[in-house]
ROLUM-526082 format. One line per 10 residues: number of its first residue (from 1); their letters; for each residue x, y, z of C-alpha. Coordinates in Angstrom, 1 decimal. Layout:
# residues N
NUM	a	X,Y,Z  ...
***
This chain:
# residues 725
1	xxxxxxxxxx	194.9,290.4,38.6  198.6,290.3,39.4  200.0,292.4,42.4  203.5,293.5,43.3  203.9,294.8,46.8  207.1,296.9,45.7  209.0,297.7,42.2  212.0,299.2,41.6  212.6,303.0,41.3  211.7,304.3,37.7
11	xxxxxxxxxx	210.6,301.0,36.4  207.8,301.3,34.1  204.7,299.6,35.2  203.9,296.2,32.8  200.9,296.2,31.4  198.5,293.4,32.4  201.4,292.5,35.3  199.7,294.9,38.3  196.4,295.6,36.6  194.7,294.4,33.1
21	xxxxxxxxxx	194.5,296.9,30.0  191.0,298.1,28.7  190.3,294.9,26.5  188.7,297.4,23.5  189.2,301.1,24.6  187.4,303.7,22.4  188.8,307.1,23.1  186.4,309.9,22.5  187.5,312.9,20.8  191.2,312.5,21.8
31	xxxxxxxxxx	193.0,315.6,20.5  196.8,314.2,20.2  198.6,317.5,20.3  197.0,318.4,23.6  199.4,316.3,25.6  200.3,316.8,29.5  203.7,315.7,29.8  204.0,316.5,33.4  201.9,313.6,34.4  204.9,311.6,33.7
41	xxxxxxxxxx	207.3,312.7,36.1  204.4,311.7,38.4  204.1,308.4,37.5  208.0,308.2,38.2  207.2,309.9,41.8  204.3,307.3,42.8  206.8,304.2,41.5  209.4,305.5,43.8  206.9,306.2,46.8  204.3,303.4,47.3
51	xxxxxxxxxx	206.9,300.4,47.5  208.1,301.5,50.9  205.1,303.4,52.3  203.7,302.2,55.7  200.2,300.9,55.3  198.6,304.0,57.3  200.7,306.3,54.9  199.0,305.1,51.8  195.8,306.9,51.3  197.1,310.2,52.8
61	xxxxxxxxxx	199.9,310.3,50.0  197.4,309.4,47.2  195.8,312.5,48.3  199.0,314.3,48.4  199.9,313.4,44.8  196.0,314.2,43.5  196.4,317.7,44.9  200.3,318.0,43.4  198.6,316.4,40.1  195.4,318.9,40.4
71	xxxxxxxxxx	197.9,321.9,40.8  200.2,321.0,37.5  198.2,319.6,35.1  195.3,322.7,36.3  192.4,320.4,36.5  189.8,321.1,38.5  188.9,317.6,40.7  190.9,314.8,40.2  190.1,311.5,42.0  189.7,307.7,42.0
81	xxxxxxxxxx	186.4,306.1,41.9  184.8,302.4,42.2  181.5,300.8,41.5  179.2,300.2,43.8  177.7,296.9,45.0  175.7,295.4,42.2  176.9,298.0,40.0  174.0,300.6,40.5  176.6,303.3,40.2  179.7,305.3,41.0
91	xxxxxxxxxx	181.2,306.6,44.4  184.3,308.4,45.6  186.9,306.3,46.9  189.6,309.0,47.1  189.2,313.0,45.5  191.1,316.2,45.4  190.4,319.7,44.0  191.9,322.5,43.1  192.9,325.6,45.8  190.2,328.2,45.6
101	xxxxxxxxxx	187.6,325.7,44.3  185.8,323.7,46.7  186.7,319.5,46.5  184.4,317.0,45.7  181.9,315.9,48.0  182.9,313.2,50.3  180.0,311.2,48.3  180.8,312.1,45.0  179.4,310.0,42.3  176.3,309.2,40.8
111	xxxxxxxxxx	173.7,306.2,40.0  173.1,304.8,36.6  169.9,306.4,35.9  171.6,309.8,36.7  174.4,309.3,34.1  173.3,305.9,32.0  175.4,306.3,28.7  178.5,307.3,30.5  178.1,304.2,33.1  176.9,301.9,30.8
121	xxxxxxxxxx	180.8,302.7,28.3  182.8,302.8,31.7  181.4,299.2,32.6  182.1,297.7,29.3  185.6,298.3,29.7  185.4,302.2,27.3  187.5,305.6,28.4  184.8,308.8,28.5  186.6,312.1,27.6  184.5,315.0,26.7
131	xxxxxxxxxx	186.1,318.6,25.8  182.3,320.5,26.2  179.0,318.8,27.1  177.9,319.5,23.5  180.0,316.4,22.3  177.7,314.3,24.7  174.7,312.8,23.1  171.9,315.1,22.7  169.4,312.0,24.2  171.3,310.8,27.1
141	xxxxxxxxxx	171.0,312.6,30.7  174.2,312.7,31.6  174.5,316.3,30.2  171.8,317.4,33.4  173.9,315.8,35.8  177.5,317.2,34.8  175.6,321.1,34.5  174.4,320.1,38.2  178.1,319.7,39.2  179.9,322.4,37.0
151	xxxxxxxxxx	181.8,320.1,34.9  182.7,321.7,31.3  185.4,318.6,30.3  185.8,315.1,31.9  187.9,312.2,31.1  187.2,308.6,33.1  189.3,305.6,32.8  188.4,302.5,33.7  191.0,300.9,35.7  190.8,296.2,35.4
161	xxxxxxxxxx	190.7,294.4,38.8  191.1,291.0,38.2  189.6,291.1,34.9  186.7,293.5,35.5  186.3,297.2,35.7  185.9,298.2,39.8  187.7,301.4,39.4  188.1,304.9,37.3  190.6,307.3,37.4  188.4,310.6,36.9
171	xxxxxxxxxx	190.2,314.2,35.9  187.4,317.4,35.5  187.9,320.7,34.2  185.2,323.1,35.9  185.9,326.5,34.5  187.7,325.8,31.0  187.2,323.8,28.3  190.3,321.0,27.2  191.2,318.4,24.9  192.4,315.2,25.9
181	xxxxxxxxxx	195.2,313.4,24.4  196.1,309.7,24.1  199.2,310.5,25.8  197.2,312.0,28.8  194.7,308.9,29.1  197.5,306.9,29.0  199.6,308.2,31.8  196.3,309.0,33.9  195.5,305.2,33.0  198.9,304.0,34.7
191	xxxxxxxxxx	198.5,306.8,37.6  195.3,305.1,38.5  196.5,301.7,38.3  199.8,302.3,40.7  196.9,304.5,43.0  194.7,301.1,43.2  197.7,298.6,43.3  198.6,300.6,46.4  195.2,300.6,47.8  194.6,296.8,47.6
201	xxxxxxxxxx	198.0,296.3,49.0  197.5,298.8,51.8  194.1,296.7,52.2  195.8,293.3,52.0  198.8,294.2,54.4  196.3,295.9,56.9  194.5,292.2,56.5  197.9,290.6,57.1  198.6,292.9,60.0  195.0,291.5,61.7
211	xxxxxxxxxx	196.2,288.5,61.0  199.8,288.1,62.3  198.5,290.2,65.8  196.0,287.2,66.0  199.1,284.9,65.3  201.3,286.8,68.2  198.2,286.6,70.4  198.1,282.7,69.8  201.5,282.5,70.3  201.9,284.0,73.5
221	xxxxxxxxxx	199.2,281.7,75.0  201.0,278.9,74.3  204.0,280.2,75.8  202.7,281.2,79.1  201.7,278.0,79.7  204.7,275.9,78.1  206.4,273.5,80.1  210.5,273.3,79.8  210.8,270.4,78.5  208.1,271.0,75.4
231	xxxxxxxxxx	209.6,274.8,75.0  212.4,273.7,72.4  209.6,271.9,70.2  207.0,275.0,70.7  209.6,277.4,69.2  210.3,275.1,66.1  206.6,275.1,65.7  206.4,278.8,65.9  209.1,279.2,63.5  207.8,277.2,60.9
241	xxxxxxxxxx	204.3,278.9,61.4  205.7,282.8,61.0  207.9,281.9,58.4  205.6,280.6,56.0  203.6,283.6,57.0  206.3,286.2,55.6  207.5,283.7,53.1  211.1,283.6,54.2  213.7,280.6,53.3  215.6,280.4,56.9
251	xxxxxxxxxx	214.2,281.6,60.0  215.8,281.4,63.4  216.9,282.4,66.5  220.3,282.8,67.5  222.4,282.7,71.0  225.2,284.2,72.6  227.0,282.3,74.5  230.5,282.7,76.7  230.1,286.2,77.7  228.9,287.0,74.1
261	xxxxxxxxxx	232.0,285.8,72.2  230.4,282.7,70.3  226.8,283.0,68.5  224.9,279.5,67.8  221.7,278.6,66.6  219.8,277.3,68.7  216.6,277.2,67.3  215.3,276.8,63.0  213.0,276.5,60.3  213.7,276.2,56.5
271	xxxxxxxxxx	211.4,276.3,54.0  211.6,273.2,51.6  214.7,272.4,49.6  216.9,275.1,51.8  219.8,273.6,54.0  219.9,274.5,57.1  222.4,276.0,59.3  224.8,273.5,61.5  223.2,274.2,64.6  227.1,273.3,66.5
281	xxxxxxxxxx	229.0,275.6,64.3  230.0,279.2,66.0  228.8,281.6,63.8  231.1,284.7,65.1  233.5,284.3,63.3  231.9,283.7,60.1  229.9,287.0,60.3  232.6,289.4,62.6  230.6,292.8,61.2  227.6,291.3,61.8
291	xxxxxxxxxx	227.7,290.3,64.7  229.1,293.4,66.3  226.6,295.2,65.5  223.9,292.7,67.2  226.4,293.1,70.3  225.6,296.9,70.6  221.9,296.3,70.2  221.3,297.1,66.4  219.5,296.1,63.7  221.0,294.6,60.9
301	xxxxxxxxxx	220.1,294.5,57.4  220.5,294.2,54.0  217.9,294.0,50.7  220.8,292.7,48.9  224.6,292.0,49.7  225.4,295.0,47.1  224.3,297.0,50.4  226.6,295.2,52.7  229.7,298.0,53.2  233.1,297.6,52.6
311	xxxxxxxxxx	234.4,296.7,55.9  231.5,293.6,55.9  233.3,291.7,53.1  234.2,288.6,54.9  230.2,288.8,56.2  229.6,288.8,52.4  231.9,285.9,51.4  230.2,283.8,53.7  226.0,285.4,53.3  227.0,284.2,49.3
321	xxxxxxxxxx	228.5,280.5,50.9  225.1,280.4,52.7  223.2,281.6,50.1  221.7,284.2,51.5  220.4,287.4,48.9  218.4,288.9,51.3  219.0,289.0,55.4  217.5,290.7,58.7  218.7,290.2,62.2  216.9,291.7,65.1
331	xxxxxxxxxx	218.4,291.7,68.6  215.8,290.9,71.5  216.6,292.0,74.9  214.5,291.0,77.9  215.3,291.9,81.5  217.8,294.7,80.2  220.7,291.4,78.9  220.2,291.0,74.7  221.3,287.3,74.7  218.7,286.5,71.7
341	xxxxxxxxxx	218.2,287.7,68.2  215.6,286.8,65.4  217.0,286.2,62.2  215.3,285.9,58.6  217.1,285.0,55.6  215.7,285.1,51.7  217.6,282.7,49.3  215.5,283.1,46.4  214.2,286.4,45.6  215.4,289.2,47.2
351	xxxxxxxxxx	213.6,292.5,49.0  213.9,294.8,51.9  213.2,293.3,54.8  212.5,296.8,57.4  209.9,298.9,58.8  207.0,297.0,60.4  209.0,293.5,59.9  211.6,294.3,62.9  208.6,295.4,65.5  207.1,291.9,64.4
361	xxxxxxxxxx	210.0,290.2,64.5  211.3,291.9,67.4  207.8,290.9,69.5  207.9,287.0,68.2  211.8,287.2,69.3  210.8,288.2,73.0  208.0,286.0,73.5  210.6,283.5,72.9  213.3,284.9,75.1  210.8,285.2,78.0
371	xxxxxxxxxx	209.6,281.9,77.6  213.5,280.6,77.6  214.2,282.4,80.4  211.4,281.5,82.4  211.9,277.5,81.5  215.4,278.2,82.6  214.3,279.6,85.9  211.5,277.1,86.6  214.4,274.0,85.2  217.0,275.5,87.4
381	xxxxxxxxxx	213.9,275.4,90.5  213.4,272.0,89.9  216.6,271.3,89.6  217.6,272.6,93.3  214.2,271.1,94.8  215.5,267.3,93.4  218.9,268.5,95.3  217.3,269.5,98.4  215.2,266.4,98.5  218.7,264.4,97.9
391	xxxxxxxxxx	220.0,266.2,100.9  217.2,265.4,102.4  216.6,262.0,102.5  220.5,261.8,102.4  220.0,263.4,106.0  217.1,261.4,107.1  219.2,257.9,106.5  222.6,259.4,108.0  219.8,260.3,111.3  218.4,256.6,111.1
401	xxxxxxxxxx	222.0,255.3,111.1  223.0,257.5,114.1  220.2,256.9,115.5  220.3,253.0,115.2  223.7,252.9,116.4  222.8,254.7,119.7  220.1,252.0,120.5  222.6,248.9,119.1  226.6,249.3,120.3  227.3,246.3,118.4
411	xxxxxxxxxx	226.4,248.0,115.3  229.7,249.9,115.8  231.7,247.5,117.3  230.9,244.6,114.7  228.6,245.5,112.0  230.4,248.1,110.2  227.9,250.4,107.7  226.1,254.0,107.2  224.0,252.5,103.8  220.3,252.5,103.4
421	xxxxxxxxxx	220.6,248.5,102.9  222.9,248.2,106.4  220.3,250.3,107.9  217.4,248.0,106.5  219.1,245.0,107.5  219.7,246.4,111.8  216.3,247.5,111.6  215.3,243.9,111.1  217.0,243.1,113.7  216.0,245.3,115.9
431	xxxxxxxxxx	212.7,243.7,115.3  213.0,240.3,116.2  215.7,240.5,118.8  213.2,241.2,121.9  211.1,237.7,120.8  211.9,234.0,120.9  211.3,233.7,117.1  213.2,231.1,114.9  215.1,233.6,112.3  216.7,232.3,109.1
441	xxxxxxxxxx	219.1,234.6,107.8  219.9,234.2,104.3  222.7,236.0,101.9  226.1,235.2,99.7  229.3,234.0,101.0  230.9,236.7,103.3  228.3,239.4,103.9  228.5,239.0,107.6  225.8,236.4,108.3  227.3,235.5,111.6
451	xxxxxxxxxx	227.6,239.0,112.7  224.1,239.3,112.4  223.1,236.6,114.7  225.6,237.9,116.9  223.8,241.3,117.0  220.6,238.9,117.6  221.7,237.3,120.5  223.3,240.3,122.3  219.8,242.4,121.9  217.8,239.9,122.8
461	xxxxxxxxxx	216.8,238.6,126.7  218.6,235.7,126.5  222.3,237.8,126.0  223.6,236.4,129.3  223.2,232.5,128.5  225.5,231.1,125.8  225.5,232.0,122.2  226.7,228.3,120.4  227.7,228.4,116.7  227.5,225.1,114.5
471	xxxxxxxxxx	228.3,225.3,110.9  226.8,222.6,109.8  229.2,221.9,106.7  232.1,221.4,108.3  231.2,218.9,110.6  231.0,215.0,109.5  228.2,213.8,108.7  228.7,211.2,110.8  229.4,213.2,113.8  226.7,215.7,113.6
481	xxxxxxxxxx	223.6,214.2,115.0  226.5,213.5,117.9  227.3,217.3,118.1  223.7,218.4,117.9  222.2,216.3,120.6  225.0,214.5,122.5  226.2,210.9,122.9  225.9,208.2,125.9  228.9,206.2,126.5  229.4,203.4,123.9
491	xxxxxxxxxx	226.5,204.8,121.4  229.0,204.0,119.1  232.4,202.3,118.4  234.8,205.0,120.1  232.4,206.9,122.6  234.5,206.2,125.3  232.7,208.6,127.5  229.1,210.7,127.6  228.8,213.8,125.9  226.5,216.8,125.8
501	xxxxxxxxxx	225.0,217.6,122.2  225.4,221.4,121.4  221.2,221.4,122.2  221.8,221.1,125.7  224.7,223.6,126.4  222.4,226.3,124.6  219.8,225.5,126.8  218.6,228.9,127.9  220.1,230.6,125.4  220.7,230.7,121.5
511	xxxxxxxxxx	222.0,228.2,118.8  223.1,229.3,116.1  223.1,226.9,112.9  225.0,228.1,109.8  225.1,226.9,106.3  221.4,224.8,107.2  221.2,223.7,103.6  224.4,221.0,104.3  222.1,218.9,106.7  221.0,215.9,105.6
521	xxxxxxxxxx	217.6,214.9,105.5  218.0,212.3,108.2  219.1,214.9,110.8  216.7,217.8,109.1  213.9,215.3,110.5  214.9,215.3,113.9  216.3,218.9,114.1  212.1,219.7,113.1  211.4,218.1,116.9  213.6,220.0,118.5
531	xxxxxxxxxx	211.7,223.1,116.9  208.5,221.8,117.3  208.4,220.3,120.6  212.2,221.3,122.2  212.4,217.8,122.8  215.3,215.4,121.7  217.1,211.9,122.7  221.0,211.7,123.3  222.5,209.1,120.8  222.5,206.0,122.0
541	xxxxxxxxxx	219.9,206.7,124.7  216.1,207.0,125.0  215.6,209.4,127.6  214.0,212.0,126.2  215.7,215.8,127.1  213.8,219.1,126.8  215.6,222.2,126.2  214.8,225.7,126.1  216.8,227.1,122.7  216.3,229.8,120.2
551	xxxxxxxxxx	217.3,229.3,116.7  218.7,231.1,114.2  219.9,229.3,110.9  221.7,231.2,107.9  222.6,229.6,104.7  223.9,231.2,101.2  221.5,229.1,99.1  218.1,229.4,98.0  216.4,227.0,100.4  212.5,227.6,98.4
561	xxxxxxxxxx	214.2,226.0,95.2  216.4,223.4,97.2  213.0,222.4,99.1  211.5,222.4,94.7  214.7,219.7,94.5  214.0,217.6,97.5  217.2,218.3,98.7  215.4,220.4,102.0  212.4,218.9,104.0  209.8,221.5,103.3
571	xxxxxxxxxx	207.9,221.3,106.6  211.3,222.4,108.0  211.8,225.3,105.8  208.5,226.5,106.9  209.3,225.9,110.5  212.7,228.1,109.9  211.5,230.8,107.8  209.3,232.1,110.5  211.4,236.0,110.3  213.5,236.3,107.1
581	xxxxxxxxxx	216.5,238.5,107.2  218.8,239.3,104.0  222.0,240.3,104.2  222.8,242.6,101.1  225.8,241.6,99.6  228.5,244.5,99.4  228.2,245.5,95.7  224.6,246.6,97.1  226.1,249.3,99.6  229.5,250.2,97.6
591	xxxxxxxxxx	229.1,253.4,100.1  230.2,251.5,103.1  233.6,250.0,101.5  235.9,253.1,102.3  234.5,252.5,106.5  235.1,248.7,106.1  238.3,249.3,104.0  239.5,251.9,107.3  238.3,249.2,109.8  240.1,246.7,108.3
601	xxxxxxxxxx	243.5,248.9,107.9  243.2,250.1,111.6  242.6,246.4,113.3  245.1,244.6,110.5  247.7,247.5,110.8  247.8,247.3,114.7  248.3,243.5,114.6  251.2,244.0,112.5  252.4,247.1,113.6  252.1,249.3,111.0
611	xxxxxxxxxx	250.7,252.6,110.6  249.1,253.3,107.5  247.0,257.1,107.1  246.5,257.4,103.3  244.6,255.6,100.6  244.8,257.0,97.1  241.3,258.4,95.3  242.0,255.9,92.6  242.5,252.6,94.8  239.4,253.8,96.6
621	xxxxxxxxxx	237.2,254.0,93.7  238.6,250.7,92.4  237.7,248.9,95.5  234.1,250.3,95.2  233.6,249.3,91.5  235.2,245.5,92.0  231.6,243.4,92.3  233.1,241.6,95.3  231.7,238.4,94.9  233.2,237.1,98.3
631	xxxxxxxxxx	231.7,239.9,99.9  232.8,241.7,102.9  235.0,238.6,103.9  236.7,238.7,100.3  237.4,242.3,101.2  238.8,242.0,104.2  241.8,239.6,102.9  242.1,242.2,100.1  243.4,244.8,102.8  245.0,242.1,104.9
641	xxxxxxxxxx	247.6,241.4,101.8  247.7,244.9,101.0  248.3,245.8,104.4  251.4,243.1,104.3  252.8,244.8,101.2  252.6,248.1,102.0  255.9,249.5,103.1  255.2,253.3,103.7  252.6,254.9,105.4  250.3,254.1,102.0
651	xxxxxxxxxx	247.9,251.3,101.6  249.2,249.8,98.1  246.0,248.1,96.9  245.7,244.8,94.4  242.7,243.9,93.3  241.8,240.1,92.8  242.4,238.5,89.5  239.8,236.1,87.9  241.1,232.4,88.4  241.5,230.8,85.6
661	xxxxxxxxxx	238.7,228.6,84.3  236.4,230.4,86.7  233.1,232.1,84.8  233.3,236.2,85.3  230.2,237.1,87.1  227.6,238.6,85.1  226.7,242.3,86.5  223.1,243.0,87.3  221.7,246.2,85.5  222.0,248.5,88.6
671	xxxxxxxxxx	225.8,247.3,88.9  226.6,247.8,85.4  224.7,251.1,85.8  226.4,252.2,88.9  229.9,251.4,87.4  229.1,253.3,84.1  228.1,256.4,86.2  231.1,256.2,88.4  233.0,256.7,84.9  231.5,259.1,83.5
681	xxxxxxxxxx	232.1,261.7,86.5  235.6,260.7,86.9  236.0,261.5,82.9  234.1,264.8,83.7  236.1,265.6,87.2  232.8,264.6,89.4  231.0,267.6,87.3  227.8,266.8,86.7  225.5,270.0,85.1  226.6,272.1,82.1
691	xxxxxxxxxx	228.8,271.9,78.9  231.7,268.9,79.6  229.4,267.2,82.7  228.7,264.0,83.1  224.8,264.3,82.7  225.7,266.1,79.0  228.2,262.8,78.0  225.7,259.8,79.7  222.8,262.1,77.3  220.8,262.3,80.4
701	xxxxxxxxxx	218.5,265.4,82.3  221.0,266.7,85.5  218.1,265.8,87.8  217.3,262.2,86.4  221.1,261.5,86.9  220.9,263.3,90.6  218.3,260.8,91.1  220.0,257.1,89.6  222.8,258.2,92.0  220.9,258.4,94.9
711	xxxxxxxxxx	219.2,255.5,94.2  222.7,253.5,93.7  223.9,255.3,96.4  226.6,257.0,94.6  228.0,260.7,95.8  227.8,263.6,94.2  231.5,264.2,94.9  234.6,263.3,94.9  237.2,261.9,96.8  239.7,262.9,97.9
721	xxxxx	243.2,262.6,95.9  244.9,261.0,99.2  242.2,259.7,101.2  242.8,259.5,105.0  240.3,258.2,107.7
***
């Protein structure tokens, strides 16, 4: 059997479309001129009523229109009955009778033994009318059981579920005697079959009903325990589930947005072969009636776009663009603000979408908003936790500076720096300096390698004996085994006199040997004495000297792979690299350029008497994005020259060009990363959260960016547009 759950007003009901026709009806004793032409206009009345009826409404108002039937047509019970399980009988399903004359019992009906010729027709698919019990058969027992009951004339018709009997619409006369006409059976025929359409929808709606609450139930599980970044996907899912449930086309939920001037979707599921809606398209304008209504809080709603009013016709225009026959929207407010609505769109066939639809609707709608809103809350939490923790460790490293510079002057006076990596670097040194360790210090060209022994020497014990410096590749090589350990008179052609190596006039205190990796491996040999045994022999003599020296070497190459190379005695290396130290090149702590760039401007402007007090935003974020591969040293003659040029009270800043023929250095990842970053906020005016910020264009979470620029040690603001110390 085919069922309809609503038809038209004053549409006839199809045969063999809501409920299969009698394949062979016999009609017994059918008068034709005894027709009741007022069941009609109740046919009419239960097409009209059942369509729309709430589930709980439909049994009371079959009852209604038995007793309005009962009171017309003057029959004395009029009812619906079924078969009972294994078809041992008949029973009531729904009954009425006539005022003044008791109704049926609640369990009306009878077995097959009781009434066996009339059960044994109904089954088979025959209508049973009798005007008097004489037209009964004279053998059969039926005629007992209807004198038990009263009944004088009786007509049942057996109404096709599926394509067997399960129901009979039954009409009795009590007191008077009547004639049944086709006309009658046939009208009481369709009567029955609306009454039992309605019934089994009533029943399969009611099922539905279960069904979606268990759905809802689901649902809101899921949500209570959804995380943000899954919520997005988990509304999608939901979508697709409770629109194939209702067997929409398009169903989604919609946002306001900018104080409720612009609507987007923001969240959609289509059934198959149905566009969907441009989720970046601002849908308030398209739908202006609409969409003012859903501002005050109404429904909106339309079975077709007939319905839609006058003053709706550009809503119209673009409901037929989309497609759209049939459309609900259903505003959700939570916490008192409606910022949401639920909207379900048919493209196919239309029908009204009201009644119980916006409570469900309405309910799916706010478990979504409440989950949003909650995500929001617990994103926007997490969010100022990763801030605070920024500001915290940002605080923690700005104490560790402080402090450091409290316990080491120098660090002021010489080594300029607030970075994590500075403060890494001085807490090596701070380290070592108390003992009489050997330190290599390794590091690029111009990251202040010398500074660093400096800072060695002054903190250590030995800071009132002599601090001597030998760079070790800019001496002969001729000359420096007399410059390390000292000459007799006549070691050589033209040592015209004695003189002390640079060994013996840091006896006591510290030598400090830079760019190591120039010695040659003749003088690497006897430099691993001195180390070993603080022994050593002036050129040209044999008496041995012993000395009491620290060393500390630096060099700017890799000495493990120039030891791999043989060009570095590895016994040496080993004997050097007792305490390590690397000094991080300045692309590594970009945060400290705007001190060194102010140091420099300050000691440079007072040797050349100039007073310079502003630096623009621009030249300051250039200067911190250049790589600087001649480190702090390469940065220093940067503001030297632009010191010279300036002519105002201005620092007028040139960056270095690449020399020609000279290979561009290839960025690491963190410096290309850092440099992209630094972009993107100053395309986005330093704004990082929100529609137009930075974390929106890089396609990144606000809190993973917060994050990469603390780890690259990049600000989270601006500088100023005229920079001053």
């Amino acid at each position: 059997m085919q069922r309809s759950t609503s038809l038209p007003s004053g549409t006839p009901l199809p045969a063999g479309k809501l409920l299969s026709q009698s394949p062979n009806p016999s009609l017994l004793n059918a008068n034709p001129e005894s027709e009741l032409p007022e069941l009609g206009r109740f046919v009419s009345l239960s097409l009209e009523s059942f369509p729309c009826s709430p589930v709980e409404q439909t049994e009371p108002k079959i009852i209604s229109l038995l007793q309005q039937i009962i009171e017309t047509c003057r029959f004395d019970w009029c009812g619906l009955m079924t078969v009972t399980p294994e078809q041992s009988g008949l029973q009531t399903v729904l009954a009425a009778g006539r005022t003044g004359l008791a109704a049926p019992p609640a369990d009306w009906g009878a077995t097959v033994s009781q009434i066996p010729w009339t059960a044994e027709n109904l089954l088979q698919g025959d209508i049973v009318c009798f005007s008097s019990l004489s037209e009964l058969p004279p053998a059969a027992p039926d005629r007992r059981y209807y004198e038990s009951l009263g009944i004088r004339s009786s007509l049942a018709v057996p109404i096709y579920v599926d394509g067997a009997v399960e129901f009979f619409m039954v009409a009795c006369f009590v007191h008077d005697l009547h004639c049944w006409s086709k006309g009658s059976i046939s009208q009481l025929r369709l009567l029955g079959e609306i009454f039992v359409n309605a019934l089994l929808n009533g029943r399969q709606q009611g099922a539905r009903q279960l069904s979606f609450e268990q759905l809802m139930a689901a649902l809101s599980v899921t949500f209570i325990n959804v995380r943000p970044e899954q919520v997005d996907r988990e509304i999608v899912a939901a979508l697709d589930q409770v629109r194939s449930f209702f067997r929409f086309d398009r169903l989604g939920l919609m946002t306001f947005s900018g104080e409720k001037r612009q609507v987007f979707v923001t969240h959609l599921s289509c059934g198959e072969g149905v566009a969907p809606v441009p989720e970046n398209v601002d849908l308030s304008p398209l739908f202006p009636w609409t969409m003012a209504k859903l501002r005050q809080g109404e429904v909106v709603s339309f079975p077709a776009l007939a319905a839609l009013p006058a003053e709706a016709a550009a809503d119209r225009t673009n409901w037929e663009m989309f497609g759209t026959k049939s459309h609900l929207n259903v505003p959700i407010c939570v916490g008192g603000c409606c910022e949401h609505f639920v909207a379900a769109s048919l493209l196919h066939a239309p029908r009204a979408l009201e009644g119980d639809l916006v409570t469900r609707l309405r309910l799916l709608g706010e478990i979504f908003a409440n989950a949003l809103l909650r995500c929001k809350a617990e994103a926007a939490q997490q969010e100022k936790s990763v801030e605070l923790q920024r500001l915290r460790e940002k605080l923690q490293a700005e104490t560790e500076c402080v402090s450091s510079a409290e316990r080491f002057p120098c660090r002021l006076e010489e080594i300029i720096g607030q970075s994590v990596a500075i403060a890494k670097t001085l807490a090596l040194v701070e380290q070592v300096a108390p003992t009489n360790s050997t330190v290599l210090i390794c590091g690029e060209t111009g990251t202040g390698k010398e500074l660093v022994a400096g800072a060695i020497h002054k903190l250590s014990a030995r800071r009132n004996k002599p601090m001597v410096k030998v760079n070790c590749a800019s001496l002969p090589s001729a000359l420096v085994e007399s410059e390390l350990f000292g000459r007799e008179k006549g070691a050589y052609t033209g040592a015209l006199t004695r003189q002390a190596g640079r060994f013996e006039l840091a006896d006591g205190g510290t030598i400090f040997l830079d760019e190591i990796a120039e010695m040659s491996l003749e003088l690497q040999a006897k430099l691993l004495r001195v180390l070993q045994e603080g022994q050593f022999e002036r050129l040209g003599s044999t008496k041995t000297i012993e000395v009491d020296v620290r060393v500390i070497a630096a060099t700017n190459r890799n000495l493990a792979e120039e030891v791999k190379k043989g060009r570095f005695r590895e016994d040496l290396f080993y004997r050097l690299n007792v305490f390590q130290i690397v000094v991080p090149p300045l692309r590594e702590r970009t945060g400290d350029i705007p001190l060194l760039v102010w140091a420099f401007v300050e000691e440079l402007g007072k040797k050349m008497g100039k007073k310079i007090t502003r630096i623009s935003k621009q030249d300051m974020a250039d200067l911190q994005a250049f790589p600087w591969p001649g480190n702090v040293r390469e940065l220093r003659n940067v503001i030297e020259h632009a010191v010279i040029v300036s002519s105002g009270d201005r620092l007028q800043v040139r960056l270095p060009e690449d020399t020609p023929g000279q290979a561009t250095r290839i960025l690491t990842l963190e410096e290309s990363e850092a440099r992209h970053i630094r972009e993107a906020l100053r395309l986005t005016g330093w704004r990082i959260k929100g529609e137009g910020g930075a974390a929106r264009l890089l396609g990144m979470n606000p809190s993973t960016l917060y994050s990469r620029m603390q780890k690259l040690g990049i600000s989270n603001r601006p500088l100023k547009d005229e920079m001053s110390p």
